[in-house]
C-alpha positions in Angstrom: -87.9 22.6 -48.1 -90.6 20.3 -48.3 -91.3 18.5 -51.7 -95.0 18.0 -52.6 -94.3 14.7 -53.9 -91.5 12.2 -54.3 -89.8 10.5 -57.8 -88.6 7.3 -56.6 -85.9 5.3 -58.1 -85.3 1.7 -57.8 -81.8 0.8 -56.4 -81.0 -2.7 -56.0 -83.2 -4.0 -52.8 -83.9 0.1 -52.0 -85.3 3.1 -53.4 -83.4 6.3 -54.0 -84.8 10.2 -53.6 -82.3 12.7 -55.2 -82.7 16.4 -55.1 -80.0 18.8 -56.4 -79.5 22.3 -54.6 -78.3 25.4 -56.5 -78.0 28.4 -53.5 -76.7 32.1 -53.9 -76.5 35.0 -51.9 -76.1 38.1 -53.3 -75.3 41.7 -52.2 -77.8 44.8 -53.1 -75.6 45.4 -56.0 -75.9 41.9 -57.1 -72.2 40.5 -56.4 -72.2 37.1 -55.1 -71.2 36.8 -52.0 -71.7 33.2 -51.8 -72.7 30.3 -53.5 -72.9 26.5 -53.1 -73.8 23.4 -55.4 -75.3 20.2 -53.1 -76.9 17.1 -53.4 -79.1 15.5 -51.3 -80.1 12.1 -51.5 -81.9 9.8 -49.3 -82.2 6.0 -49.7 -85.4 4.1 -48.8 -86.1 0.5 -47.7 -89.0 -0.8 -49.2 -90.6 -0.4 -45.6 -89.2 2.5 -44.8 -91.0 4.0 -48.4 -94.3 2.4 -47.5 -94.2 3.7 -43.4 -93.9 7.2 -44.9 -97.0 7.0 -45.9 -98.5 10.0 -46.1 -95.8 12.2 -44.6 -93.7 14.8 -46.3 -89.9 14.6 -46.1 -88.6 17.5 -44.6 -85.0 18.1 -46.4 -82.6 20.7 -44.5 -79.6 22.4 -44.7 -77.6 24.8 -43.0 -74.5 27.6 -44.1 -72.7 29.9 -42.0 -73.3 33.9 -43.5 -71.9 37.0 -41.8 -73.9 40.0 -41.1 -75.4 42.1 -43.7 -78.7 42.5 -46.1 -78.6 40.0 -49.0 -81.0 38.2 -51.7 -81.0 34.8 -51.6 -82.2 32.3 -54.7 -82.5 28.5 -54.2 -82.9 26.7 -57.5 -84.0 22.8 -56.9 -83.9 20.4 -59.1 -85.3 17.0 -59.2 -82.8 14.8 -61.6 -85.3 11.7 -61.6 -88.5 13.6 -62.5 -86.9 16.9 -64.3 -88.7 19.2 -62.6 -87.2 22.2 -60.9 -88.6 24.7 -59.1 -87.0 27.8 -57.1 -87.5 30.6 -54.1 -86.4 33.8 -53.4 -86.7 35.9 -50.7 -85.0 38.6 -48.5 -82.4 38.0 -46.2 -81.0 40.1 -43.1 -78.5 38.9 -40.6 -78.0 41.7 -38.0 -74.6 42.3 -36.8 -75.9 43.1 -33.0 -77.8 46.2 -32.0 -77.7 49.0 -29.3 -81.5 49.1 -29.5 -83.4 46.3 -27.8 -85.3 44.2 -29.9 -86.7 40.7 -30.3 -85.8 39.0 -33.5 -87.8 36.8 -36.0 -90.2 34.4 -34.1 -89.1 30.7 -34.9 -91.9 28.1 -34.5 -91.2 23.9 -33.6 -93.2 21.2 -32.6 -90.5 19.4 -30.7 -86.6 19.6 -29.3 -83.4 16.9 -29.1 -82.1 18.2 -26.5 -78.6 16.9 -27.7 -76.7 18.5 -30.1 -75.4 16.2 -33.1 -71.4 15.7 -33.2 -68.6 17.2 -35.4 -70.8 20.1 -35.9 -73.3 22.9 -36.3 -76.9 20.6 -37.6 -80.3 23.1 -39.1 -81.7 24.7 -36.7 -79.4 24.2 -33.5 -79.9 25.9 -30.1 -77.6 26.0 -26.9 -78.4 22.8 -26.0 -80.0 21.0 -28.6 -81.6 20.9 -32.1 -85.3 22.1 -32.9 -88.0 20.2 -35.4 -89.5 22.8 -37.6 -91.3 22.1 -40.5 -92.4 24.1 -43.6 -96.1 24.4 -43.4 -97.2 25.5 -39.3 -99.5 23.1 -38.2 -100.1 21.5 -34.8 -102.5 19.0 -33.3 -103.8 19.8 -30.0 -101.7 16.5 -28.5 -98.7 18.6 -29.8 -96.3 21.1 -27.6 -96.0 24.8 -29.6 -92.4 25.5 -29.0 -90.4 28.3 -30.1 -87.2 30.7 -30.0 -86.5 34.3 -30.5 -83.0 35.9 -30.3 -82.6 39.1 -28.0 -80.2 42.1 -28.6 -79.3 45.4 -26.9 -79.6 43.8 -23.9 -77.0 46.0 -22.0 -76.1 47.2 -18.7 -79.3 47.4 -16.1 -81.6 46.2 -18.5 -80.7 42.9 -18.7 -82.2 42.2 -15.3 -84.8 44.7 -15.6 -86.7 43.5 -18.4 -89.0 41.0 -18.9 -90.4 38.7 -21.9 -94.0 38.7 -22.6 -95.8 35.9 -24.8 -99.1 35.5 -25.7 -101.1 33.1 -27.5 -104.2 35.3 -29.9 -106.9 33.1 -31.5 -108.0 35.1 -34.2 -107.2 38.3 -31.9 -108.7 37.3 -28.7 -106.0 36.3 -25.9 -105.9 32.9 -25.1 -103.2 32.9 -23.3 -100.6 35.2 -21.6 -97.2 34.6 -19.7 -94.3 37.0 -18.5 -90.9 35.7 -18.1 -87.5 37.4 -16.4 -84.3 37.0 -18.7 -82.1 36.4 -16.1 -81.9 31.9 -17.6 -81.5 33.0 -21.1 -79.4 30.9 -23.1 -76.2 31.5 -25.1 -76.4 33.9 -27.9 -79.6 36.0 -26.1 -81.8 33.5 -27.2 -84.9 32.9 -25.7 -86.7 29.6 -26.0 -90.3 28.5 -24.4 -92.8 26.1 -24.7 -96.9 26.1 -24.7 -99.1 22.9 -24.1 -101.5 23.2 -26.9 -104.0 20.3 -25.5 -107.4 22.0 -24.4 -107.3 24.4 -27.5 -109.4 25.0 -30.0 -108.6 24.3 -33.8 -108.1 26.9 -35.6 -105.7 29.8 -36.6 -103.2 31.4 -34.1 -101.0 33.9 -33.4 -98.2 34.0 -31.1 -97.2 37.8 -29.9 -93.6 38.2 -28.3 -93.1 41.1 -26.7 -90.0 42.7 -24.8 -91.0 44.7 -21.6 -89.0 47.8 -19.9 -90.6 50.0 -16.9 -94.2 48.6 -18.4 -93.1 50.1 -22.1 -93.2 47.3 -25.0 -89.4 48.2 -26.3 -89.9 46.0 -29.4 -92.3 42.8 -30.3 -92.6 39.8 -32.9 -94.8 37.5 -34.1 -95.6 34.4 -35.7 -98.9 32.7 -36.9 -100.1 29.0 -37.2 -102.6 26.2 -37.6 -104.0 23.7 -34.9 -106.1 21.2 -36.8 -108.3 18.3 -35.3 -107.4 16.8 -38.5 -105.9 13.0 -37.2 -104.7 12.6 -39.9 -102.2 14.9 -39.9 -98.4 13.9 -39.4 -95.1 16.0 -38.7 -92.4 15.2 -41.6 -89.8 13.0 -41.5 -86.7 15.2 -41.5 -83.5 14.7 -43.5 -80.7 16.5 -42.7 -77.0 15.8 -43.3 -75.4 19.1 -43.2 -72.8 19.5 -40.3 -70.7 22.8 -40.4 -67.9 22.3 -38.6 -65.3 25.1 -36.7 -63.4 25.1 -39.9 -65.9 25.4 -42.4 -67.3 28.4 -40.8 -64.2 29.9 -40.7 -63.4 28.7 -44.4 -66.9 29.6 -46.2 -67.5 33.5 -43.9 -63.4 34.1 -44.8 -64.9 33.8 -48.9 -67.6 35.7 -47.6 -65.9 38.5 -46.4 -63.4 38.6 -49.2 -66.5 38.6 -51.6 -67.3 41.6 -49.9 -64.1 43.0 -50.1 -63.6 43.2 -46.6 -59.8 42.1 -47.0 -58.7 42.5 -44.0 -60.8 40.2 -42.1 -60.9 37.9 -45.3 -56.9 37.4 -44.3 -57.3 36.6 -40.5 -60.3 33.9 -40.7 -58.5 32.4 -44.1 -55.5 32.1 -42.3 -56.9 30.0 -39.3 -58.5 27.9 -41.9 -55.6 27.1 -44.1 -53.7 26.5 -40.7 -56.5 24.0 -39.0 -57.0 22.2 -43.0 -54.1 23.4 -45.3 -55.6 21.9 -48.2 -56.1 23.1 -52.0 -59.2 24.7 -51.2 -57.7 26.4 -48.3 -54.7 27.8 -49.3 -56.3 28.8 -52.8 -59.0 31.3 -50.7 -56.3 32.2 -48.7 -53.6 33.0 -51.8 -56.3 35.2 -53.0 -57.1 37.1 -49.7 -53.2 37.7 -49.2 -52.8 39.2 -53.0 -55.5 41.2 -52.9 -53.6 42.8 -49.7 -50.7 42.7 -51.4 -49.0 40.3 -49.0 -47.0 38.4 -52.7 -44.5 36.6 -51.0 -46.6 35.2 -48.6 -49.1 34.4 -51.3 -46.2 32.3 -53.2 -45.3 30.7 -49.6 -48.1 29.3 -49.8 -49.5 28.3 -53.4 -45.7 27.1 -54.6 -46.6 23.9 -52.5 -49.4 23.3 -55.1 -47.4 23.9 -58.3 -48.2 20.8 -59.6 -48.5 19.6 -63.1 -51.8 19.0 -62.8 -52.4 21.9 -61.0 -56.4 23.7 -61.0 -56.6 26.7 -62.6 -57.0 29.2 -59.7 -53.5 28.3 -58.9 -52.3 28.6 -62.2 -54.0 32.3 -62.3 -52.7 33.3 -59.2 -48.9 32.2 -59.6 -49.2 34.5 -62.6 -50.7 37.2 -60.9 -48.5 37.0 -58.5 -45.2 37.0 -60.4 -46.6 39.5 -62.7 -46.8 41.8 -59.1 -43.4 41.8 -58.4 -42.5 42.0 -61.9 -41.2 38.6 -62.4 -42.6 38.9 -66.1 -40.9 36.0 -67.5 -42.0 33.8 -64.5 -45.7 35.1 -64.7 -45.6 34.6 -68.6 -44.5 30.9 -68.2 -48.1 30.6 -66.1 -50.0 32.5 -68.1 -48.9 30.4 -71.4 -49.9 27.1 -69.0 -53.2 28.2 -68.1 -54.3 28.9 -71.8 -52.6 25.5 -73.1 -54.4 23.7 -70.2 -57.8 25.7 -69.6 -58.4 27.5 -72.7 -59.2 30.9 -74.0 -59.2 33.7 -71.0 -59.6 37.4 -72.5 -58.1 38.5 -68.8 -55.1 36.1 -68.9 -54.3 37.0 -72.5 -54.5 41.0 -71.3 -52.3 39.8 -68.2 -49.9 37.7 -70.5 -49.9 40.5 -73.2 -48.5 43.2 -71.0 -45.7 40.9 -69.2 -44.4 40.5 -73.5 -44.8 44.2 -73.6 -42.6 44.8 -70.3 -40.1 42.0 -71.1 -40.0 44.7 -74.7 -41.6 42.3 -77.5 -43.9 44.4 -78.6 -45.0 42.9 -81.6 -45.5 39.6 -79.5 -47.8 41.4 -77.1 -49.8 43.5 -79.5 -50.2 40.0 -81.5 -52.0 38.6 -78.3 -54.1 41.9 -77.4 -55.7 42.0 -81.0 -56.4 37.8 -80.4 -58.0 39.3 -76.7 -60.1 42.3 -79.4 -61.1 39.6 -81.6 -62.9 37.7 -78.7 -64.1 41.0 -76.7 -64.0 44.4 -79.0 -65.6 46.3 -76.3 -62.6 46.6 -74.2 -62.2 50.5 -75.4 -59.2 51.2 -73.5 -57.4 48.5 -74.5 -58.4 48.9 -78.4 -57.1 52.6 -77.5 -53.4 50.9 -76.6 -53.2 49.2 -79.5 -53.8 51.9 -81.9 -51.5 53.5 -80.1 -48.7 51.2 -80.4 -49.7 50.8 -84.0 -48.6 54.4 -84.9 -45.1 54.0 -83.2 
């Protein structure tokens, strides 16, 4: 995203630029599938602030997401000047296709053809890193470069087809070029360049267009600006997101257990927990194993973090656990920690409630179920129990 305009700070010698990033994507039924919470702050020399001039700042950030159709909401907030401001949009990461078919159109106005260490930076390609920027605007000194991703390319038609691009102003062809797909790059993706120095200003359109036996089997496009305006600059970019091999297969193994793909969930947690077996780590992974029902591997690895000052996900899930294989004394002795430590949890006090009524004190466990009624009446079924249990 590109701010309008900056809120400064003074720090010490420097100046400081803060935003605050609020992200979630969500599942057509609404379920978050994933979430973050980031900060991004930039600090300025005095003539680093006055060399900006009258550039934007160009702040990016990249996550790994599996396939699938989600909604995404980005909430920013600017902490020195209190204003916020937010986006949402529509977002569809395909899982591969049979069909042929050129994917979304992705405009730059310049490459590094290195790739930055440690990590996956916004906006990498096999081999480098492209500059894109927010609003699409070129000067006629500028290169137009872009990058489209190819699937169904299979068998015969691989070396058969052919790429065409062409350059419209305002629907009259400025410019047309076929290419063979025989170089393309990892991942299908196409990438090519266009001179814009001889052009006129105005507004563009770029056609891409995949070719079989002289049939256009799909085609995508994507408009822009050239100004004669010298006035105009490309942003300074800020970027200081690098996902690396274990944070993509930490944050898509939440993914897919958000999704309830368990399964999967178990195999990419457990090659994270084994490359970082951290909290984090084995707390995703806990979860993954006891929702497949693997409890004695989920207690292999949580025990480890049975610690005083334990977080309450592993309080929860030692609990859950125990409760599982009907350890209901052990389970209760969690339970009782996490609502002395973290407070009132209608769900642990249902939990705790019904290892009392299996260890048989009753009157203890229907003494915490009317505490969980008092904070939540409309649990029906478990106001049902109780009446129950009243009459006999």
């Amino acid at each position: 995203f590109e701010p309008a305009k900056l809120s400064v700070e003074p720090d010490g010698s420097n100046y400081l630029v803060r935003f605050d990033l609020n992200g979630r994507i969500s599942d057509d039924q609404g379920k978050t599938i994933y979430q973050f919470n980031r900060t991004l702050p930039l600090t300025l020399t005095r003539d680093q602030l006055t060399g900006i001039g009258q550039r934007s700042i160009s702040f990016q950030d990249v996550f790994p997401l599996i396939p699938g159709d989600y909604n995404f909401d980005l909430l920013v907030k600017n902490p020195l000047s209190k204003e916020f401001s937010s986006y949402s949009c529509r977002l569809t990461l395909p899982s591969g296709s049979d069909r042929p078919q050129v994917g979304k159109v992705l405009l730059a106005y310049d490459f590094q053809p290195s790739s930055p260490a440690g990590g996956v930076a916004p906006f990498t390609i096999e081999p480098g890193q492209i500059l894109v920027q927010a609003k699409k605007a070129y000067l006629p000194s500028d290169h137009l470069i872009f990058c489209c991703q190819l699937s169904g390319l299979k068998g015969d038609l691989r070396s058969e087809a052919r790429l065409r691009y062409q350059l419209n102003q305002e629907d009259k062809p400025v410019l047309s070029r076929e290419e063979k797909l025989d170089s393309l790059g990892p991942d299908d993706i196409f990438t090519g360049q266009i001179p814009l120095n001889g052009s006129r200003p105005g507004y563009y359109t770029l056609a891409v267009e995949l070719l079989a036996s002289n049939q256009v089997l799909s085609s995508a496009r994507a408009n822009f600006e050239l100004s004669d305006s010298s006035g105009l600059a490309h942003p300074v970019i800020v970027s200081k997101a690098l996902v690396s091999p274990e944070d993509e297969l930490f944050q898509t193994g939440l993914q897919l257990l958000n999704s309830n793909r368990v399964q999967e969930a178990c195999q990419r947690l457990s090659r994270a927990y084994a490359a970082r077996p951290d909290l984090s780590q084995a707390i995703a992974y806990g979860e993954a194993l006891f929702r497949n029902n693997d409890f004695q591997s989920v207690l292999t690895v949580i025990k480890p973090f049975d610690r005083p000052e334990a977080p309450a996900e592993v309080v929860s899930l030692l609990g859950r656990t125990y409760q599982s294989i009907n350890e209901f004394s052990q389970a209760a002795v969690y339970y009782e920690q996490y609502l002395n430590r973290f407070g009132l949890s209608v769900e642990i006090m249902n939990y705790l409630g019904t290892c009392y009524f299996q260890l048989g004190d009753k009157d203890r466990a229907l003494a915490i179920w009317e505490k969980s009624l008092s904070l939540d009446a409309g649990q029906d079924r478990l106001k049902e129990l109780v009446r129950s249990l009243k009459k006999n």
